[in-house]
Residue frames as qw, qx, qy, qz and C-alpha x, y, z in Angstrom:
[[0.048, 0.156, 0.788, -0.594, -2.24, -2.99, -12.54],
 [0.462, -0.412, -0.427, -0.659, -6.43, -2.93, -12.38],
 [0.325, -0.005, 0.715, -0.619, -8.48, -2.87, -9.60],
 [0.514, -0.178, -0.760, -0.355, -11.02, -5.63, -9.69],
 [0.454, -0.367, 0.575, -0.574, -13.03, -6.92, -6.55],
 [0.844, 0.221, -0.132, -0.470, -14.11, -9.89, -9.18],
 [0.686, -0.222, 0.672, 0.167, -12.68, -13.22, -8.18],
 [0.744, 0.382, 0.503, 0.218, -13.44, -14.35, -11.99],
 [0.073, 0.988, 0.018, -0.138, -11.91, -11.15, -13.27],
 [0.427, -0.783, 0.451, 0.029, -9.29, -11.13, -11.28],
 [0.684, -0.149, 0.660, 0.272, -8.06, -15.04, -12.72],
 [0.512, 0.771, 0.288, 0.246, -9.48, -13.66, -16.57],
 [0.101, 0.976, -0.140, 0.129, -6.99, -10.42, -16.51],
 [0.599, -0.634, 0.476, 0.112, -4.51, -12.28, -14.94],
 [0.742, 0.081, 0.563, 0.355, -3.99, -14.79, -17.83],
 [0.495, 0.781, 0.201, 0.324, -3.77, -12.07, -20.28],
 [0.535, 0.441, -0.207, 0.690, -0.48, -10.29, -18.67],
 [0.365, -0.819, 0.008, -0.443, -2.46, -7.88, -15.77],
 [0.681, 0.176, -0.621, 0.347, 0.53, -8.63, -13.09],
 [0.006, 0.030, 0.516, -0.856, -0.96, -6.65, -10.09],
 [0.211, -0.690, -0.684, -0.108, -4.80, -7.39, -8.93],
 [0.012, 0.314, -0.105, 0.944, -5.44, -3.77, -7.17],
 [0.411, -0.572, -0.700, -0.113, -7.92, -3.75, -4.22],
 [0.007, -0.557, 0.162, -0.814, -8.90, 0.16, -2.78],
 [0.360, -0.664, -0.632, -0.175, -10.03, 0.27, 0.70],
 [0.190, -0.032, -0.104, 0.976, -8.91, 4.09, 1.43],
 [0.124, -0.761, -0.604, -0.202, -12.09, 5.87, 2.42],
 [0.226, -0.759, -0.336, 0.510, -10.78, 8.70, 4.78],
 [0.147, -0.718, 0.167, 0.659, -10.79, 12.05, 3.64],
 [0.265, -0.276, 0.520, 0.764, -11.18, 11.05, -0.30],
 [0.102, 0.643, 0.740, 0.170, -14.67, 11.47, -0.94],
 [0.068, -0.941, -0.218, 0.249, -14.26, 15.01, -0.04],
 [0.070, -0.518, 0.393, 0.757, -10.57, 15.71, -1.63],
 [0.226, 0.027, 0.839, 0.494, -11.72, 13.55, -4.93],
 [0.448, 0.406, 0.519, -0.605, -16.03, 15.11, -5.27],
 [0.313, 0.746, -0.157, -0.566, -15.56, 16.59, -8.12],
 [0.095, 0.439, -0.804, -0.390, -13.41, 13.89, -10.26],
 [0.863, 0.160, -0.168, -0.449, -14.44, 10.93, -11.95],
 [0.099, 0.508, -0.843, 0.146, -12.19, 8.28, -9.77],
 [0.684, -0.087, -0.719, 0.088, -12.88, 5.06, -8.16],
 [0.335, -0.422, 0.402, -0.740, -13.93, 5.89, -4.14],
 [0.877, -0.106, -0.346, -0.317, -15.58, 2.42, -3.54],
 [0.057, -0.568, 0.792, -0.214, -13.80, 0.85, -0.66],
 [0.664, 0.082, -0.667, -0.327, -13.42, -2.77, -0.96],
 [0.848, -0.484, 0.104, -0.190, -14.11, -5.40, 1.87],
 [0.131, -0.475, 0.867, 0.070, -11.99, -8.01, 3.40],
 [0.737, 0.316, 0.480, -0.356, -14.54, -10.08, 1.88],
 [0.720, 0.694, 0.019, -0.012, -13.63, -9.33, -1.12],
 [0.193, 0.718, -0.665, 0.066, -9.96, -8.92, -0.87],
 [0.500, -0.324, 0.799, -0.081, -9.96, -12.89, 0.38],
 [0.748, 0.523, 0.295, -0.284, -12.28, -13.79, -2.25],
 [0.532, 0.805, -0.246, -0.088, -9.68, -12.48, -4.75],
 [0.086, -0.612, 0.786, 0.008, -6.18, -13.55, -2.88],
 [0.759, -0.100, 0.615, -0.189, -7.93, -17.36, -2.80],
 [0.804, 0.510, 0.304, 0.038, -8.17, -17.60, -6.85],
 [0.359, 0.825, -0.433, -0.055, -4.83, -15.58, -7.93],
 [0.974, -0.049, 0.179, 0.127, -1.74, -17.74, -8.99],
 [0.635, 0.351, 0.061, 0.686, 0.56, -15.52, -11.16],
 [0.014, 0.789, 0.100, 0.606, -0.89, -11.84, -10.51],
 [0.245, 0.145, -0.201, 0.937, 0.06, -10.00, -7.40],
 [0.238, -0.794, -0.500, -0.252, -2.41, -8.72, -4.45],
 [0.274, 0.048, -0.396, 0.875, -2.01, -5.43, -3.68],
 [0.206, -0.823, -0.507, -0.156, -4.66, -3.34, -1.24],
 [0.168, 0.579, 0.139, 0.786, -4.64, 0.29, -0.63],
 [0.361, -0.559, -0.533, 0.522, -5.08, 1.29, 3.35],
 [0.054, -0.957, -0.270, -0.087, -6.02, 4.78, 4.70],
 [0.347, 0.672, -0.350, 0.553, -3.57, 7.23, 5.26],
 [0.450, -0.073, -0.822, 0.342, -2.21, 6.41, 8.38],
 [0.498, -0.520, -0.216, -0.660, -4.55, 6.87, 11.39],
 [0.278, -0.434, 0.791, -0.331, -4.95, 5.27, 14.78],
 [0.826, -0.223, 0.449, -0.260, -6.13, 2.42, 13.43],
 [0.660, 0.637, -0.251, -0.308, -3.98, 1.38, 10.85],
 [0.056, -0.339, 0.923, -0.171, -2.13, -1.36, 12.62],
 [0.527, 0.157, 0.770, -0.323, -5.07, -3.19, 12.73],
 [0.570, 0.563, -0.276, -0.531, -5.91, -2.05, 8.85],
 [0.245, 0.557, -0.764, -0.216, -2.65, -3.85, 8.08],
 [0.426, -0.200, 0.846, -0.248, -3.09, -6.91, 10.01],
 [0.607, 0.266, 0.738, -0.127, -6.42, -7.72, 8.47],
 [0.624, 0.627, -0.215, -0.414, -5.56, -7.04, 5.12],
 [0.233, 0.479, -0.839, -0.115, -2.67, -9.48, 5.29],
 [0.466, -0.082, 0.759, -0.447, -4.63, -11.62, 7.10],
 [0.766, 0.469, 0.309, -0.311, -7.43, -12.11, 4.12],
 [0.795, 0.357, 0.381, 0.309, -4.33, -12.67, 1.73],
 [0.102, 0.941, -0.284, -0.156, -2.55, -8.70, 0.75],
 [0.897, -0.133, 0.036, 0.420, 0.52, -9.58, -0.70],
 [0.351, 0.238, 0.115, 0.898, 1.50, -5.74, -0.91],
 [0.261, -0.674, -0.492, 0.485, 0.57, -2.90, 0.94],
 [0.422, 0.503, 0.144, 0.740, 0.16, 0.41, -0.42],
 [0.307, -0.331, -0.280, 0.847, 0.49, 3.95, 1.73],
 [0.143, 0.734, 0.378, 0.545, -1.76, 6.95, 0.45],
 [0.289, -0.864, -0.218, -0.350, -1.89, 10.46, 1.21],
 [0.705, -0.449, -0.164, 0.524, 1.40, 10.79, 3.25],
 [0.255, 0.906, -0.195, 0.275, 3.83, 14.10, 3.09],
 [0.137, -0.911, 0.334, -0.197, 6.76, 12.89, 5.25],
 [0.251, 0.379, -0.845, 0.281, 9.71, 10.88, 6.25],
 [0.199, -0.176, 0.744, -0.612, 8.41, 10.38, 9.69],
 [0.866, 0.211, 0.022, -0.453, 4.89, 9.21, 8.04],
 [0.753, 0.339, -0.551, -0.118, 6.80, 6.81, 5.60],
 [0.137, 0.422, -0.776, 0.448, 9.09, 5.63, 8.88],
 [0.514, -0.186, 0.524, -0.653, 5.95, 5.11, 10.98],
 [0.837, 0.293, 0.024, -0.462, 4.30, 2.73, 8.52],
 [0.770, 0.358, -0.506, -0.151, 7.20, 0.52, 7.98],
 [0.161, -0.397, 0.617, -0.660, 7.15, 0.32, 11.13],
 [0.661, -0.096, 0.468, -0.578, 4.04, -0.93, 11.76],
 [0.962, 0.245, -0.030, -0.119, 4.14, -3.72, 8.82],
 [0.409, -0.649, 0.641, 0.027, 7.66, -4.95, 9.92],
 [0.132, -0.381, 0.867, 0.292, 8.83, -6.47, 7.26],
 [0.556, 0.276, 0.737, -0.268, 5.50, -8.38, 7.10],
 [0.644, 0.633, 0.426, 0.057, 4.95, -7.31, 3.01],
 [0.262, -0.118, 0.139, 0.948, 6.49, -4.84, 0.66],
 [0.167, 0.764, 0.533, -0.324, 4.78, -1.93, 0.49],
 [0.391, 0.503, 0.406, 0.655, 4.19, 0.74, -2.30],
 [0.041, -0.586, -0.282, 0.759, 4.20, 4.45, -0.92],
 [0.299, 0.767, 0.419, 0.383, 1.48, 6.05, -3.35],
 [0.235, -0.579, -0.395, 0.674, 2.96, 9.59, -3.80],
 [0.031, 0.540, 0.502, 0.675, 0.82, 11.73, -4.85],
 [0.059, 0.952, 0.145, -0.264, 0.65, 15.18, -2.47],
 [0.225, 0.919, -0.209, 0.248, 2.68, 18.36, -3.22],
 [0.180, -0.750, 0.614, -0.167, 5.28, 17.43, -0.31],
 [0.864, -0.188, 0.459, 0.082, 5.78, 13.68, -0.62],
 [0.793, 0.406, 0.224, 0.395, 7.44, 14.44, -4.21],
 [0.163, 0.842, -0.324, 0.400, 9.13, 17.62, -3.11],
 [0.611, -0.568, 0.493, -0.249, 10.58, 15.22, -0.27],
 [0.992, 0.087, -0.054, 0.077, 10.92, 12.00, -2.12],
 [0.663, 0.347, -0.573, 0.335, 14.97, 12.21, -1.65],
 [0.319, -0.509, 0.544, -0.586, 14.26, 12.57, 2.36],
 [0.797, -0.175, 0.311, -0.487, 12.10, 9.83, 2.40],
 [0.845, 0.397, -0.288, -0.210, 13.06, 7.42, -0.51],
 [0.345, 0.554, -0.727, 0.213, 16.38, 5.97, 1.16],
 [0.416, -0.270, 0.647, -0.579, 14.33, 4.31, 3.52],
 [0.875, 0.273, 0.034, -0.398, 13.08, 1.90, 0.84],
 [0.697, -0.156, 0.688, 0.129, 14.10, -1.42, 0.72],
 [0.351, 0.579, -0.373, -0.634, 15.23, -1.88, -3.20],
 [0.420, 0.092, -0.875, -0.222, 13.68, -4.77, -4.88],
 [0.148, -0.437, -0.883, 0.084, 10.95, -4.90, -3.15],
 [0.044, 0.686, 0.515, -0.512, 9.60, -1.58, -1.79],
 [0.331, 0.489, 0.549, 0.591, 8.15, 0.72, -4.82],
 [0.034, 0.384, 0.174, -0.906, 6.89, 3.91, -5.67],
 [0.293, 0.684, 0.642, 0.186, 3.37, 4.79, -7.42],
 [0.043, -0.187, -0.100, 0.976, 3.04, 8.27, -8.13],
 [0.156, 0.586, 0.795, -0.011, -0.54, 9.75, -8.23],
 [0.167, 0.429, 0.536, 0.708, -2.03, 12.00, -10.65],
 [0.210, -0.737, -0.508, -0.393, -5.31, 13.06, -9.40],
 [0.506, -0.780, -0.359, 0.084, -4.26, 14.27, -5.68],
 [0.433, -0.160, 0.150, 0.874, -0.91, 15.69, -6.87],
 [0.060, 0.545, 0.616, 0.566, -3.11, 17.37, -9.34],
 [0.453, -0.838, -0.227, -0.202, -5.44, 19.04, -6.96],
 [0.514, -0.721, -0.266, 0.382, -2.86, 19.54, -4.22],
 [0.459, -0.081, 0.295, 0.834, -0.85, 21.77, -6.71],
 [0.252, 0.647, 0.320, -0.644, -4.06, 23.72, -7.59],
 [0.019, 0.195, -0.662, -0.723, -4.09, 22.46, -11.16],
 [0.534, 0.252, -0.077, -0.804, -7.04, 21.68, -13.39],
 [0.804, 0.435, -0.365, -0.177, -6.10, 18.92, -15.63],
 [0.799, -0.555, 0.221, -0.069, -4.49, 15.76, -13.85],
 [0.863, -0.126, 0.103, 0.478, -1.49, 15.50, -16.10],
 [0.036, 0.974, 0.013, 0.225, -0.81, 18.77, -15.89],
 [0.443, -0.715, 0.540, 0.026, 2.42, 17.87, -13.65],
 [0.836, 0.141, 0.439, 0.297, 3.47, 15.40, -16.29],
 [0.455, 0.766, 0.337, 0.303, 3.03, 17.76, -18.87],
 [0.047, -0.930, 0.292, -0.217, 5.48, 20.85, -16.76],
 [0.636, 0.480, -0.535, 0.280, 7.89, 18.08, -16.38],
 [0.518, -0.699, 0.294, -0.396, 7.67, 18.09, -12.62],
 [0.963, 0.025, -0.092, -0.253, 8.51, 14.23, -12.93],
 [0.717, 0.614, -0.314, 0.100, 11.44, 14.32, -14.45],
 [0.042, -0.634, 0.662, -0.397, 13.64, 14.88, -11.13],
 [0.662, -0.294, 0.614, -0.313, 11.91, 12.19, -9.24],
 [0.805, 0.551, -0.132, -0.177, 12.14, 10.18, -12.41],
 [0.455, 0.728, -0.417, 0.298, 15.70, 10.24, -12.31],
 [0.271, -0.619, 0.620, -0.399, 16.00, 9.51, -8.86],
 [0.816, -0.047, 0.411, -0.404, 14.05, 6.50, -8.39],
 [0.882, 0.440, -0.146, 0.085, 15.65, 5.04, -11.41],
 [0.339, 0.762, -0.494, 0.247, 19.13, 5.63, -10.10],
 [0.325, -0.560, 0.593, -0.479, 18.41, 4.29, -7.08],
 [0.369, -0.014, -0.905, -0.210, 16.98, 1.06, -8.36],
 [0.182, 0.208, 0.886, -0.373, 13.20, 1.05, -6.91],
 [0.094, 0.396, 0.791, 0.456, 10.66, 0.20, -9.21],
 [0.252, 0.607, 0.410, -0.633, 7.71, 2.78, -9.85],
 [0.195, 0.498, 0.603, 0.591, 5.20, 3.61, -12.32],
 [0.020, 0.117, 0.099, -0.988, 2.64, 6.80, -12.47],
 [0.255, 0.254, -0.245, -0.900, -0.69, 7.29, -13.00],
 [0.643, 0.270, 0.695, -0.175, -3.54, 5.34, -15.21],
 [0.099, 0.410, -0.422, -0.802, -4.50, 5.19, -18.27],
 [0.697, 0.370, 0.157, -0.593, -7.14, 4.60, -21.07],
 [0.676, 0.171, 0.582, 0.418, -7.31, 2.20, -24.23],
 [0.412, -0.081, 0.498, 0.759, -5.78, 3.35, -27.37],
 [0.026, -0.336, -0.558, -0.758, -7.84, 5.66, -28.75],
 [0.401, -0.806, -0.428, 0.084, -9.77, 6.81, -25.61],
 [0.347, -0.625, -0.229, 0.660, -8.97, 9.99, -23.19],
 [0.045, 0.974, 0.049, -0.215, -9.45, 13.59, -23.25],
 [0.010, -0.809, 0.571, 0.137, -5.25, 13.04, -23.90],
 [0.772, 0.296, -0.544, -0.144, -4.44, 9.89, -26.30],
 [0.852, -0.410, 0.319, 0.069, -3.61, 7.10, -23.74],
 [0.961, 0.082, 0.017, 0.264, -1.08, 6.36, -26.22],
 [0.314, 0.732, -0.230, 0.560, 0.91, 9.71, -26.16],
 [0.561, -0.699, 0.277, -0.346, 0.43, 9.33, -22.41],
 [0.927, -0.127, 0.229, 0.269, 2.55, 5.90, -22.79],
 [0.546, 0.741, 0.064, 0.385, 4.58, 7.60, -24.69],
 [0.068, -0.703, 0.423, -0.568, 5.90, 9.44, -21.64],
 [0.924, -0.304, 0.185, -0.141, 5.75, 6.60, -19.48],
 [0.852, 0.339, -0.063, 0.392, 8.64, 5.33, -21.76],
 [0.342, 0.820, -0.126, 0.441, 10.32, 8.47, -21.46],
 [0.276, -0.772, 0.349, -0.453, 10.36, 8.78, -18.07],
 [0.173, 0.422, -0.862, 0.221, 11.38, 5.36, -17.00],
 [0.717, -0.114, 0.325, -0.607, 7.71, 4.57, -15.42],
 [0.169, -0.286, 0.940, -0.076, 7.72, 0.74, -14.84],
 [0.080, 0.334, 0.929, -0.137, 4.07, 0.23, -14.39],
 [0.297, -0.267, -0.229, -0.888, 0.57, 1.78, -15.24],
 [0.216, 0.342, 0.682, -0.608, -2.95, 1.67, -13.54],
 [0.123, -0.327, -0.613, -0.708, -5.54, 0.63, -16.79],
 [0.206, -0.004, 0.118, -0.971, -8.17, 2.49, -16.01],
 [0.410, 0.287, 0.828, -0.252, -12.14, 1.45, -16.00],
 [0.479, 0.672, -0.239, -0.511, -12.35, 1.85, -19.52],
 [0.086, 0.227, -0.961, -0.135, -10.59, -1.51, -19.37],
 [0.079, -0.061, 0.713, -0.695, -13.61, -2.72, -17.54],
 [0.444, -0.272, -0.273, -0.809, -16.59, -0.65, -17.21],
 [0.623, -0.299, 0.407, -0.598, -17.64, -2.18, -13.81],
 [0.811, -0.008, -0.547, -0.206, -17.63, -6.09, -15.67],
 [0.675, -0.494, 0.420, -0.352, -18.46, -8.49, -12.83],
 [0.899, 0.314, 0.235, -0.196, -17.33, -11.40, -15.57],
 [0.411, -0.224, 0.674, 0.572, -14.99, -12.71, -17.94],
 [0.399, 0.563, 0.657, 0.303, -17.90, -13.17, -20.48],
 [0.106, 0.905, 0.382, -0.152, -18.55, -9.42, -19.98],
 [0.181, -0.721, 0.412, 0.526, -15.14, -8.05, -20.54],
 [0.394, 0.113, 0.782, 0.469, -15.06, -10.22, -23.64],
 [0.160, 0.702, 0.693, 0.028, -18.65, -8.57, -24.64],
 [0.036, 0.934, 0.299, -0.194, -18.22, -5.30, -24.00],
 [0.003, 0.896, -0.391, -0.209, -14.74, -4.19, -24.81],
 [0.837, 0.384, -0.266, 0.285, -12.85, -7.56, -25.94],
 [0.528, -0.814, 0.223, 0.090, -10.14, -7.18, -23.27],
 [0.892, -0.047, 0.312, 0.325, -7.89, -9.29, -24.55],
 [0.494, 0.641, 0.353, 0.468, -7.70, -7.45, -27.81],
 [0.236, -0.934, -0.014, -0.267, -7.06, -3.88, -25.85],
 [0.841, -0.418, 0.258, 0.229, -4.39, -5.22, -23.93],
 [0.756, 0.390, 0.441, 0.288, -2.92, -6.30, -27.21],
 [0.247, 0.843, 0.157, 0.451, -3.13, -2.58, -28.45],
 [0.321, -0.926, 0.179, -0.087, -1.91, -0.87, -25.49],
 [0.857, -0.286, 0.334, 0.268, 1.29, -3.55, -25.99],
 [0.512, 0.535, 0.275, 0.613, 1.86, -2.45, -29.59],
 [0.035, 0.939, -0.062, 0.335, 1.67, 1.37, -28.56],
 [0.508, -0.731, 0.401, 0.219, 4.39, 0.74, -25.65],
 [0.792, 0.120, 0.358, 0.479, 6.72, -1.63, -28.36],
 [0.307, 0.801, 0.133, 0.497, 6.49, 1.58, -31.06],
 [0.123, -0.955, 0.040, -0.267, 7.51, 3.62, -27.98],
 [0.684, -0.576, 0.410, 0.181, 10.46, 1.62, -26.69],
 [0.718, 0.448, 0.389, 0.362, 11.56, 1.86, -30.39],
 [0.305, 0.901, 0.051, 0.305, 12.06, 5.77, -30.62],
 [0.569, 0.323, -0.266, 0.708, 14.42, 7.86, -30.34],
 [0.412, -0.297, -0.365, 0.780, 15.04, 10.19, -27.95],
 [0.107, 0.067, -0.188, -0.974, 14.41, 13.16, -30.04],
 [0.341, -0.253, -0.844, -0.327, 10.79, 11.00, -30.88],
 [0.461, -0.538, -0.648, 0.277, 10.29, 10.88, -27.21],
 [0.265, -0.230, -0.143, 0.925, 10.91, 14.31, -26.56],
 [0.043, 0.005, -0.487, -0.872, 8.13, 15.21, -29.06],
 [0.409, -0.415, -0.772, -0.255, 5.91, 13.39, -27.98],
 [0.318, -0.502, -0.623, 0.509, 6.08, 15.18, -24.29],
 [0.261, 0.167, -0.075, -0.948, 5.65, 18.71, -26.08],
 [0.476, -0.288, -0.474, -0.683, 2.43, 17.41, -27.59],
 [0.449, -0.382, -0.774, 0.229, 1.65, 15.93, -24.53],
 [0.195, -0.191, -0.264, 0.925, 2.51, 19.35, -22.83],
 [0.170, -0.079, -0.318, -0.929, 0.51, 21.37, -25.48],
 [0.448, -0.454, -0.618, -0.459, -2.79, 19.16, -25.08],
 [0.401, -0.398, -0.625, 0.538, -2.60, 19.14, -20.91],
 [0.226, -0.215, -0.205, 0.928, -1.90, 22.73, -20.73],
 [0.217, -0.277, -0.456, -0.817, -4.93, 23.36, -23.07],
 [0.537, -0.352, -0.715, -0.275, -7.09, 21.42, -21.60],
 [0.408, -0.464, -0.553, 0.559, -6.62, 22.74, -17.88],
 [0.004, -0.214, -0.122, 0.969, -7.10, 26.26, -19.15],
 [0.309, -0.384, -0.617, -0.613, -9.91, 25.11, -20.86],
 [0.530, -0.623, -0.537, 0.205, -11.57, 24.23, -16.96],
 [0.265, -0.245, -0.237, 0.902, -9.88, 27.73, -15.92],
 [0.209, -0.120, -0.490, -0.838, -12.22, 29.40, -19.12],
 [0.563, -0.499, -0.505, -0.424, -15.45, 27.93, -17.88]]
C-alpha cells in the first residue's frame, strides 16, 4: 500500500505492482496523540479521493475515516460516494466499536479495522469473529500501539513478540492483514529489510511503503528523478523472495536481531 493524493502517481505506482492507493482523512485526536513523530497527519479531501478513484484500474481505493464519532455515517457515505472502494476504522478498542461501524457501512464496502491501541489487540479474538473472511482485513499499527503501550521505539512490540498471538490468529482464521510500514532497502533507523524479514515470519500479507518511497513527488517524472521507484520496488521484491526462501531457524534470527536493534534503540530515547 502508499498513500498518494496524486492522480498521476496513483496510475505510475499502480503499474509497477502498488495494489492499494491509500487516502488518510483521520484528523481527530492525531495531531495531538502523533506531535512528536514523524507520520503523515495531512487529511486528504474528497477532492482528492475522486480525483484518484476516477484514474485507478488495477490498484484498490482505500480511505481512512475518523475514529468513529457522530458524524461518521456521513464520513462513510461521502467517501464512497467520491469512489472508496475500502474503508478503513482507526483508533477503536472494542467489539461494540467494531459492531457499530459495520453497522453503519452495511455491507456497502469491506472495511479494514486499523488496530493499533493497547486494547483492540488485547481484544482482537472478541472482536475478530465479526469479520467477514475474504473481504474484511486487519492492518495493525505501529506508531499508536507504540505510544499507547508507553514504548519509545515503534517496533518495539514487534521486536517483544507481542504479534505473534494475533499473528496466529488472524492467519488461522483466514483474514488477510499486514502491519506497519516500511523504508527502501537500505534506509531506517532498523534495516527495512530485516523488518521484512519479520513480515515473512509472521504471516503479514501486506506493508505500508513509507514516504521514502516518495518524498512528497506530485509526478511520475519525479519519482523516476528522485528515487527511481521502479528500481526500489524491485529491491524491496528481492529482499521479500530471499526471505520466503529461509528457513525457519533463518527467520528466527533475523527477529533476535530485529529484537536487539529495537530494544536498543528505544532505550537509546529513554537515555536522552
Amino acid at each position: 500500500m502508499m498513500i498518494t493524493a496524486s492522480p498521476e502517481v496513483a496510475v505510475f505506482i499502480e503499474h509497477h505492482g502498488v495494489a492499494r492507493i491509500f487516502l488518510d482523512q483521520e484528523v481527530l485526536g492525531k495531531a495531538e496523540r502523533q506531535r512528536d513523530l514523524d507520520t503523515h497527519q495531512a487529511a486528504h479531501s474528497l477532492e482528492e479521493i475522486s480525483a484518484v478513484a476516477k484514474v485507478l484500474r488495477q490498484a484498490e481505493l482505500m480511505v481512512r475515516l475518523n475514529p468513529l464519532n457522530p458524524h461518521s455515517s456521513e464520513e462513510i457515505v461521502a467517501a464512497l460516494d467520491c469512489g472508496a472502494q475500502r474503508l478503513m476504522l482507526p483508533m477503536f478498542t472494542s467489539r461494540r466499536e467494531v459492531e457499530r461501524f459495520l453497522s453503519l457501512v452495511d455491507g456497502r464496502a469491506p472495511v479494514t479495522f486499523l488496530a493499533e491501541t493497547p486494547q483492540a489487540l488485547v481484544r482482537l479474538p472478541h472482536w475478530l469473529p465479526m469479520l467477514q473472511a475474504g473481504r474484511d482485513e486487519v492492518h495493525i499499527g505501529l506508531n499508536d500501539l507504540s505510544l499507547g503501550m508507553g514504548l519509545n521505539f515503534l517496533f518495539e512490540p514487534m521486536a517483544g513478540r507481542l504479534l505473534d498471538p494475533a499473528a496466529e490468529l488472524l492467519t488461522s482464521t483466514g483474514i488477510r492483514w499486514g502491519v506497519g510500514g516500511i523504508a527502501r532497502i537500505g534506509q531506517g533507523e532498523l534495516p527495512a529489510e530485516t523488518v521484512l524479514g519479520e513480515h515473512v515470519r509472521l504471516g503479514s500479507q501486506w506493508v505500508i511503503l513509507s514516504r521514502a518511497f516518495h518524498q512528497g513527488a506530485s509526478s511520475a517524472q519525479q519519482l523516476l528523478e528522485s528515487l527511481d521507484f521502479p528500481a526500489e520496488l524491485g529491491r524491496l521484491r528481492e529482499a521479500e523472495a530471499h526471505w520466503r526462501q529461509a528457513t525457519p531457524g533463518e527467520l528466527l534470527a533475523n527477529q533476535q536481531q530485529l529484537a536487539r536493534s529495537a530494544f536498543r534503540l528505544g532505550s537509546r530515547e529513554v537515555d536522552t
